[in-house]
C-alpha positions as CSV (number, residue, x, y, z in Angstrom):
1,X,27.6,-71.8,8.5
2,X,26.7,-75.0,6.9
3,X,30.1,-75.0,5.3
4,X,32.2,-74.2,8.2
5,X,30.1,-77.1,9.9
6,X,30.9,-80.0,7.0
7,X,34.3,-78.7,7.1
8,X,34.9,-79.5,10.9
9,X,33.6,-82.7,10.4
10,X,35.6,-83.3,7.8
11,X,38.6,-82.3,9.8
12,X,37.8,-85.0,12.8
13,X,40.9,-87.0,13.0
14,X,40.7,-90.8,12.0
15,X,43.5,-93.4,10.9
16,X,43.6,-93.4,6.8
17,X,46.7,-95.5,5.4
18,X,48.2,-94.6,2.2
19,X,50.3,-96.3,-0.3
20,X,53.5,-94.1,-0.1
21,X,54.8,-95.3,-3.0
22,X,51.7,-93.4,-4.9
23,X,53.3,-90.2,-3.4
24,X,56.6,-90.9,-4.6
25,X,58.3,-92.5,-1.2
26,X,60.3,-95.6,-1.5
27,X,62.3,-97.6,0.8
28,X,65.9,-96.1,-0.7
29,X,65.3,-93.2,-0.4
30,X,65.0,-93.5,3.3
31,X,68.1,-93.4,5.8
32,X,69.4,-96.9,6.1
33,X,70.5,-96.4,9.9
34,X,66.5,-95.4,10.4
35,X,65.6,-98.4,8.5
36,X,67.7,-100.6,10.3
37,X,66.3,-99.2,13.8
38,X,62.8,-99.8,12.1
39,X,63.1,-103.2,11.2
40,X,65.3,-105.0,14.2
41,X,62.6,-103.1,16.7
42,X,59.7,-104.5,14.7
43,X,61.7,-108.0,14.6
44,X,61.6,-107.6,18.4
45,X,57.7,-107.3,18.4
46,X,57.6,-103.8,19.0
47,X,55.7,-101.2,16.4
48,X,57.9,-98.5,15.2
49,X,57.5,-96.4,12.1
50,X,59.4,-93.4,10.6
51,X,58.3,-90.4,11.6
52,X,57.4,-86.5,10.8
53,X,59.8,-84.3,8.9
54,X,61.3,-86.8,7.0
55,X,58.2,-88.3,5.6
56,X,57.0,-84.2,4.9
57,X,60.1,-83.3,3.4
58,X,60.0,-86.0,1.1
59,X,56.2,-86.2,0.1
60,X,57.4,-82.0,-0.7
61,X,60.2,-83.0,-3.3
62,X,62.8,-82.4,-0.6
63,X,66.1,-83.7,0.9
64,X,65.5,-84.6,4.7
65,X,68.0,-83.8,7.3
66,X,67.2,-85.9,10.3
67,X,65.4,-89.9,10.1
68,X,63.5,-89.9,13.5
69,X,61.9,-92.9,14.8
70,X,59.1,-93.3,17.0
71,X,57.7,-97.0,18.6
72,X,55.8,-98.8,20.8
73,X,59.2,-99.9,22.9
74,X,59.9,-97.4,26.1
75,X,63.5,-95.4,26.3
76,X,64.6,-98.8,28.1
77,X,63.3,-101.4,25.7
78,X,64.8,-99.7,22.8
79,X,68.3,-99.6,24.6
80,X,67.6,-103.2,25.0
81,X,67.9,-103.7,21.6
82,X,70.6,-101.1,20.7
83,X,73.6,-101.9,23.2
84,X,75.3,-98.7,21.6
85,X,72.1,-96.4,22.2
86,X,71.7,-94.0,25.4
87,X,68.7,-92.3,26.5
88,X,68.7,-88.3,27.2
89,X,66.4,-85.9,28.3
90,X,64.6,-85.3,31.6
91,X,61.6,-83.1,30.3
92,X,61.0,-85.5,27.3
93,X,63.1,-88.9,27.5
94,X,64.4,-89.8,24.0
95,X,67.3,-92.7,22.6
96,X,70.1,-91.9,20.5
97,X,71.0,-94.5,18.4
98,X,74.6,-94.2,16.6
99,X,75.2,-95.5,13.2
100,X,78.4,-94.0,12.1
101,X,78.2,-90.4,12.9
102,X,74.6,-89.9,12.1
103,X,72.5,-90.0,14.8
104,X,68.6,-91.5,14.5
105,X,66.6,-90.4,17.3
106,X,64.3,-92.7,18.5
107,X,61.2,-91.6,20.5
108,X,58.1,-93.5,22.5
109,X,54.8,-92.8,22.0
110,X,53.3,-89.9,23.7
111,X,50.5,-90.7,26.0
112,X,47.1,-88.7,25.9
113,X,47.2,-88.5,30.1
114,X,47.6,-85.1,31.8
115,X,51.4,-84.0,31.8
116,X,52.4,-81.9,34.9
117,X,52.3,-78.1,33.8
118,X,53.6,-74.8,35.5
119,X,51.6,-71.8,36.2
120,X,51.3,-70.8,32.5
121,X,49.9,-74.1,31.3
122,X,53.8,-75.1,29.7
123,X,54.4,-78.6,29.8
124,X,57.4,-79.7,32.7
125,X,57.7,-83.3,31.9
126,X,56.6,-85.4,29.0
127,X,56.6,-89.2,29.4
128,X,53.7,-90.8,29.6
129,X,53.3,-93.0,27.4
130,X,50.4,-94.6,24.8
131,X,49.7,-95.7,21.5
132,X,50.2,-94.5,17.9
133,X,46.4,-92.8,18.0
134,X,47.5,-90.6,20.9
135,X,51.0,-89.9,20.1
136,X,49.2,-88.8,16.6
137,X,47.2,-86.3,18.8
138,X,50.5,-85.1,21.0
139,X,52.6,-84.3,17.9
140,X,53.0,-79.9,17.0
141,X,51.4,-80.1,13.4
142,X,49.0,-82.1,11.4
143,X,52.2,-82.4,8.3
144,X,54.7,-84.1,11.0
145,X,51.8,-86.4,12.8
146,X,52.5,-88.9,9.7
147,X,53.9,-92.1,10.2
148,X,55.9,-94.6,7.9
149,X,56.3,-98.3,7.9
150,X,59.0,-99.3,5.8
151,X,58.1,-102.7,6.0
152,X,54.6,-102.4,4.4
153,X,55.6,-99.4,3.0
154,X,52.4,-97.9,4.0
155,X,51.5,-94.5,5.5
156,X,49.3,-93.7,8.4
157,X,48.1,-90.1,8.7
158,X,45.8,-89.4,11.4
159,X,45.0,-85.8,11.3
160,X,44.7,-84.8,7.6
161,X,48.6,-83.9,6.7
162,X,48.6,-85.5,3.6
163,X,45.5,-82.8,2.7
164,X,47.7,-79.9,4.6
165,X,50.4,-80.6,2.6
166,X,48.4,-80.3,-0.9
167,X,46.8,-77.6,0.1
168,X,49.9,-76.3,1.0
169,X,48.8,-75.1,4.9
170,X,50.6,-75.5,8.6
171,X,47.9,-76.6,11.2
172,X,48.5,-77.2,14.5
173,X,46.9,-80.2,16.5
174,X,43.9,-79.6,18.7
175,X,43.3,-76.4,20.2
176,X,46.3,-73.5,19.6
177,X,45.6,-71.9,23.0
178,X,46.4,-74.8,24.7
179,X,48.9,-76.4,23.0
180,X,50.8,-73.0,22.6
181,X,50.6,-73.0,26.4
182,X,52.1,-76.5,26.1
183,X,55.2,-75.3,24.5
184,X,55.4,-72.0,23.2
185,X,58.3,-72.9,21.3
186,X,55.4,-74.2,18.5
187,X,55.0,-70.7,17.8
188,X,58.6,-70.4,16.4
189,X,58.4,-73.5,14.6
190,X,55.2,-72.3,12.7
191,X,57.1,-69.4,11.5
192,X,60.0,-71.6,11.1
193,X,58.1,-74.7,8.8
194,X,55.9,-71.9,6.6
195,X,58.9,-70.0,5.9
196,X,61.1,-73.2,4.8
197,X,58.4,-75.2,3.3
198,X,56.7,-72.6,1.4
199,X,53.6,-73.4,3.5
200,X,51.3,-70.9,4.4
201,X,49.7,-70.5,8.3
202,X,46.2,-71.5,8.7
203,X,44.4,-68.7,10.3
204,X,43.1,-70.7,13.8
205,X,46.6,-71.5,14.2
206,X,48.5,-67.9,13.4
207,X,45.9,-66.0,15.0
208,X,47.0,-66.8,18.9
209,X,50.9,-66.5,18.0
210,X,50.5,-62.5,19.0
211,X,48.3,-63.2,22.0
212,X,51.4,-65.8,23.5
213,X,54.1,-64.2,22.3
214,X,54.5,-63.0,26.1
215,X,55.0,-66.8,27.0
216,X,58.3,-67.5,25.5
217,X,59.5,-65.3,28.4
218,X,59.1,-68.2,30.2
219,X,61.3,-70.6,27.8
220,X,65.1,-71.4,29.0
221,X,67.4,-69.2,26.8
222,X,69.5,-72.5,26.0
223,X,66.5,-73.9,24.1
224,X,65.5,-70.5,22.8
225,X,69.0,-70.3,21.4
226,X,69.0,-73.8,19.3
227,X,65.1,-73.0,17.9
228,X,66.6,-69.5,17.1
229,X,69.9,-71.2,15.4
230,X,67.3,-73.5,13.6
231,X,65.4,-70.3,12.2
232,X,68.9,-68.9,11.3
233,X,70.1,-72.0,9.5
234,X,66.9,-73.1,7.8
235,X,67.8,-71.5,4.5
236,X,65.2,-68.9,5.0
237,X,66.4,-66.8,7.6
238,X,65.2,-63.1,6.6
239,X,61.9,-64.7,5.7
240,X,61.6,-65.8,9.0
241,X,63.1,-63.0,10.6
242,X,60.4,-60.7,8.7
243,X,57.7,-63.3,10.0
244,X,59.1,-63.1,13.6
245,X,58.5,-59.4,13.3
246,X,55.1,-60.0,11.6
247,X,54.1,-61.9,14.6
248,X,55.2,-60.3,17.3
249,X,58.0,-62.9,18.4
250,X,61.2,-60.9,17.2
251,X,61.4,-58.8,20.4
252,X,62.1,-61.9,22.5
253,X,64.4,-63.3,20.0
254,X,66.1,-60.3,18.4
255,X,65.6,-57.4,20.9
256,X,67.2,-55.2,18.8
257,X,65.9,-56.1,15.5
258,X,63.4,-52.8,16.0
259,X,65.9,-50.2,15.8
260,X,68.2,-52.1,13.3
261,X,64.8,-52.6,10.3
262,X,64.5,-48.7,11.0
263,X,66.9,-47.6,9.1
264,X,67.5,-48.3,5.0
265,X,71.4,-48.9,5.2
266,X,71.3,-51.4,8.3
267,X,68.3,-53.4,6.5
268,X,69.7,-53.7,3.5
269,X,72.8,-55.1,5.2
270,X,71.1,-57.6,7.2
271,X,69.2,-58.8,4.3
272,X,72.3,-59.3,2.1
273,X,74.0,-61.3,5.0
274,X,71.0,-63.7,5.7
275,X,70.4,-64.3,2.2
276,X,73.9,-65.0,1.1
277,X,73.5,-67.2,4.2
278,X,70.2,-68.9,2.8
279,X,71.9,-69.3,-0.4
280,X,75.1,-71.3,0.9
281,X,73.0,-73.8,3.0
282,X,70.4,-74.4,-0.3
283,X,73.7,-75.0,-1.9
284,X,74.9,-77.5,0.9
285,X,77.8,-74.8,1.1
286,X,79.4,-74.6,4.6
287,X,78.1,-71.7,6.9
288,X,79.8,-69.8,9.6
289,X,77.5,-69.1,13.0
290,X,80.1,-66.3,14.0
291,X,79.3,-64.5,10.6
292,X,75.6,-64.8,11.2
293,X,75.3,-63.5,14.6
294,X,78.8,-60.8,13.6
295,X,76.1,-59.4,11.2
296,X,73.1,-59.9,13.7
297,X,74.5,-57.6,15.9
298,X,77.6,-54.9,14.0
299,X,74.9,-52.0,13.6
300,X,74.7,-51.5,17.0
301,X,78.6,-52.3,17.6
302,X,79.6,-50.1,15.3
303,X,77.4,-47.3,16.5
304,X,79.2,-47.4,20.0
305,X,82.4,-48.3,17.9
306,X,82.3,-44.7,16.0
307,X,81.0,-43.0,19.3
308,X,83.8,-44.0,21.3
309,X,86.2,-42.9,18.9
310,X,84.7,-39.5,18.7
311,X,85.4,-39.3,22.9
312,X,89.4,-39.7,21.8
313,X,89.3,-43.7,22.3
314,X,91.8,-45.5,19.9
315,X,90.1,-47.4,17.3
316,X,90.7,-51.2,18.9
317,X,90.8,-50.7,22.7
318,X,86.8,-48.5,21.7
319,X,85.9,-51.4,19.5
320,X,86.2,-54.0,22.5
321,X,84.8,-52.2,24.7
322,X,82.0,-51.3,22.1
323,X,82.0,-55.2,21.7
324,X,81.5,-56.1,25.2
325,X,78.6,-53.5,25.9
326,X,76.7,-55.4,23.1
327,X,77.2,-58.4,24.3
328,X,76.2,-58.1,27.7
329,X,72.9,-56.8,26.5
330,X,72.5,-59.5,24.2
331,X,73.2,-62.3,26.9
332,X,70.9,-61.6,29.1
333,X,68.1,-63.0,26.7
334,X,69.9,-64.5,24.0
335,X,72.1,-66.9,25.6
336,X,75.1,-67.0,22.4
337,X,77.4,-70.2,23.7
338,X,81.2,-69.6,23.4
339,X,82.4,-71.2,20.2
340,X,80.3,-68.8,18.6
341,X,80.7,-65.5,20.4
342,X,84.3,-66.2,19.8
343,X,84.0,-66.3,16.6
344,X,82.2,-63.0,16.3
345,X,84.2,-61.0,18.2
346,X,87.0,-62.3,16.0
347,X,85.1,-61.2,12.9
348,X,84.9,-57.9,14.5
349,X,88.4,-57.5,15.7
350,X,90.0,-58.2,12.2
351,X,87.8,-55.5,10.6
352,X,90.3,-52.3,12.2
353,X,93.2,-54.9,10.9
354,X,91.8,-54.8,7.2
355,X,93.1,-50.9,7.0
356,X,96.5,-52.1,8.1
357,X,98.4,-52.4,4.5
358,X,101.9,-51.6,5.3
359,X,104.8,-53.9,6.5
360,X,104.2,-57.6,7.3
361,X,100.7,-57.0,8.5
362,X,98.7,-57.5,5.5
363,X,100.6,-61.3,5.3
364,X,100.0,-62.0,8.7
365,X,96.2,-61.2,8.4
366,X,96.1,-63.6,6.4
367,X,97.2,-65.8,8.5
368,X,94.2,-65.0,11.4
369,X,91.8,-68.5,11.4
370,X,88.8,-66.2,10.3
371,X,90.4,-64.5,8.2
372,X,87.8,-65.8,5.3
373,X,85.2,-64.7,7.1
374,X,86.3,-61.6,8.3
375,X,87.1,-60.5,4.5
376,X,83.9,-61.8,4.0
377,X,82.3,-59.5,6.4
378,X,84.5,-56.9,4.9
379,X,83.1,-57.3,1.4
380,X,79.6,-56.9,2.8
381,X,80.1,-53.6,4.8
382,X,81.8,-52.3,1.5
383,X,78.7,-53.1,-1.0
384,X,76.0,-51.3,1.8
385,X,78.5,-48.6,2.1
386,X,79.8,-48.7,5.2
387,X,83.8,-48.5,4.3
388,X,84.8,-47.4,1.3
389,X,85.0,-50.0,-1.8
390,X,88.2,-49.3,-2.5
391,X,89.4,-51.2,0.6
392,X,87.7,-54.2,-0.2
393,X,88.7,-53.9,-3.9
394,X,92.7,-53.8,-2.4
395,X,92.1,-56.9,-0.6
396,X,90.3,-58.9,-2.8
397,X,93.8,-57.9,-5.4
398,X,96.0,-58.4,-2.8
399,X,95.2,-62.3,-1.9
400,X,95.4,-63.1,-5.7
401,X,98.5,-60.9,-6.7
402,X,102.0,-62.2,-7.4
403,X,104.6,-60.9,-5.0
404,X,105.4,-57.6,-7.1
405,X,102.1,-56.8,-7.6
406,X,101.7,-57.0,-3.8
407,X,104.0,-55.0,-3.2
408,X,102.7,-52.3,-5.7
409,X,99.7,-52.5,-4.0
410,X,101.5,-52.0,-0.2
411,X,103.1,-49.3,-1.8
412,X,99.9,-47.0,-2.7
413,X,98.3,-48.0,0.3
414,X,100.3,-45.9,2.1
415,X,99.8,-42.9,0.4
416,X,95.7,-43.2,0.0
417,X,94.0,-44.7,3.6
418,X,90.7,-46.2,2.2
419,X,89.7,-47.1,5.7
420,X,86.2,-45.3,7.1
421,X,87.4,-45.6,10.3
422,X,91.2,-44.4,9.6
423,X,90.8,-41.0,12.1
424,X,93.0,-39.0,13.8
425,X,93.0,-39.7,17.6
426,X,91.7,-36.6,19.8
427,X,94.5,-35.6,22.2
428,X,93.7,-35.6,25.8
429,X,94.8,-33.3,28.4
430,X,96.7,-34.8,30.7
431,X,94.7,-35.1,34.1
432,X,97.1,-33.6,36.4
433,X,99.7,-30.8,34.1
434,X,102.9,-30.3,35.9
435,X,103.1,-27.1,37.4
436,X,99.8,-27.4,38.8
């Protein structure tokens, strides 16, 4: 009890400032478009420091991705200062500020005064405004409420991140109940920053995620989309997926994640495809969306996609109607925006084309935009077993063959199919036989 006690006390938030070149933070290291925003808004009298991930990420021995800002200037004073800028954002009013074609994103600080909320205690708008202490206490968790001033090259941490992050712990601000009710979409970034940062949950703060997961019902499925792309591109996407299940939040996300983890052959094939995935992006390799969510969703694809054939369907006209089943099921929670769905159905539809070796077809395959991707896709069905290796084997020869050995391999195509789909159509009877 007495421990517990000294422990809260020692967890009351309060201003410490640390030298941040003691934790291995210096100025270069730092984006020089956020520096420059930094410096000219400090020039014109206003505070402004760099802010959250970027100061985590590097205190953690890691790269950052985005520079954000946040100051004392509102969304009009900082566009003031940056002719270039433009503000966005109704809910939660934010400036863009261009340098090149990076972006730094420059916020206000968050007052402490009551925000309108709906029914559910979710947060409509957010822009009242306040000082550093309270935007501090508005911010998700303790390891992105830290702030850094370039020009003193100081650190200000106001609710113990710097000890989180030692200790290697996520804690949200404040109470979880409420702020989950604030934004349920904190409960995806928990799973989202312990599975990327290696950090684990602190108990007060995992313990409500199952008792809210009900509340991201109420999210728009545009922003549930780009959290969910952020889990899928965070270079530990089956970790996260396995913590989304852990916690109760996958059936929101993923609704048919259930049926797809019961089975040996379909796990095994979503774990290969997110962690080849995981393993591009830690290898600042490109990634392809279309292959992500192709993989995401083929189990239950193909399932109708084998069915449908069995009723006497040929093999592509049952594939896109198999395709379009899915995806209407899918869209009605997981909002998938066009340049991607395109892209998966394309994967898709160059699978059937794959057992195609004869003629010009093989050449223009090739041709197809995803083409990489589809093969790609074909490799991975082949090493969980769902088409026969040999196929994959043929094409992987064929793309690197000279023009003989291509032809060779044309040539004993046609007398061994290696396709697992390569079935003889069921003949219908015809609805209405002469004669009758």
């Amino acid at each position: 009890m007495i421990r517990k006690l000294i422990g809260k006390v020692l967890r009351r938030p309060g201003k410490r400032v640390l030298h941040a070149k003691h934790y291995g933070i210096r100025r270069d290291q730092l984006h020089s478009g956020a520096l420059k925003v930094c410096d000219r808004l400090q020039d014109a009298g206003f505070e402004a420091y760099i802010v959250g991930g970027a100061i985590r990420d590097l205190m953690l021995d890691k790269s950052p991705k985005d520079f954000d800002v946040a100051t004392s200037a509102t969304p009009e004073q900082v566009r003031h200062v940056f002719h270039r800028s433009r503000i966005i954002g109704r809910r939660f009013r934010i400036v863009h500020v261009p340098f090149g074609e990076e972006i730094i994103e420059v916020t206000t600080f968050r007052g402490a005064s009551e925000a309108p909320t709906d029914a559910s205690g979710r947060i409509l708008r957010d822009n009242a405004y306040g000082d550093i202490e309270e935007d501090a206490s508005r911010r998700d968790f303790t390891v992105n409420a830290l702030y850094y001033n370039p020009r003193t090259e100081e650190i200000l941490d106001f609710h113990h991140g710097v000890s989180d992050l030692e200790n290697k712990r996520l804690t949200i601000i404040g109470d979880p109940d409420i702020r989950y009710r604030e934004d349920p979409v904190r409960m995806l970034r928990a799973i989202r920053l312990s599975a990327k940062l290696g950090l684990s949950i602190a108990p007060a703060t995992k313990t409500p995620i199952l008792i809210h997961a009900k509340l991201l019902e109420n999210i728009p499925s545009a922003r549930l989309f780009d959290e969910m792309m952020k889990l899928l591109l965070s270079g530990s996407a089956w970790t996260c997926l396995m913590s989304l299940r852990e916690n109760g939040l996958h059936k929101l996300l993923f609704p048919l994640l259930e049926k797809q983890l019961s089975r040996p052959d379909t796990t095994t094939f979503l774990r290969k495809a997110l962690e080849s995935t995981d393993q591009r992006i830690n290898e600042d390799m490109p990634v392809s969306a279309g292959y992500i969510f192709a993989a995401l969703l083929w189990h239950e694809v193909e399932a109708d996609w084998i069915k449908r054939q069995a009723a006497g369907e040929y093999p592509v006209p049952a594939l896109v109607e198999a395709m379009n089943t899915v995806e209407s099921k899918v869209q009605k929670r997981m909002a998938i925006p066009n340049r991607y769905g395109a892209a998966m159905k394309e994967i898709w539809l160059l699978q059937p084309r794959f057992e195609q070796r004869v003629g010009t077809r093989p050449w223009r395959l090739m041709e197809q935009q995803r083409f990489r991707a589809a093969y790609d896709f074909l490799m991975l069905r082949a090493e969980c077993g769902m088409v026969e290796n040999s196929l994959g084997d043929w094409w992987t020869r064929f793309q690197n063959a000279d023009e003989d050995t291509r032809m060779a391999l044309m040539a004993a195509a046609t007398d061994k199919p290696a396709g697992a789909h390569a079935k003889k159509r069921r003949r219908r009877k015809p609805n209405n036989p002469k004669g009758e």
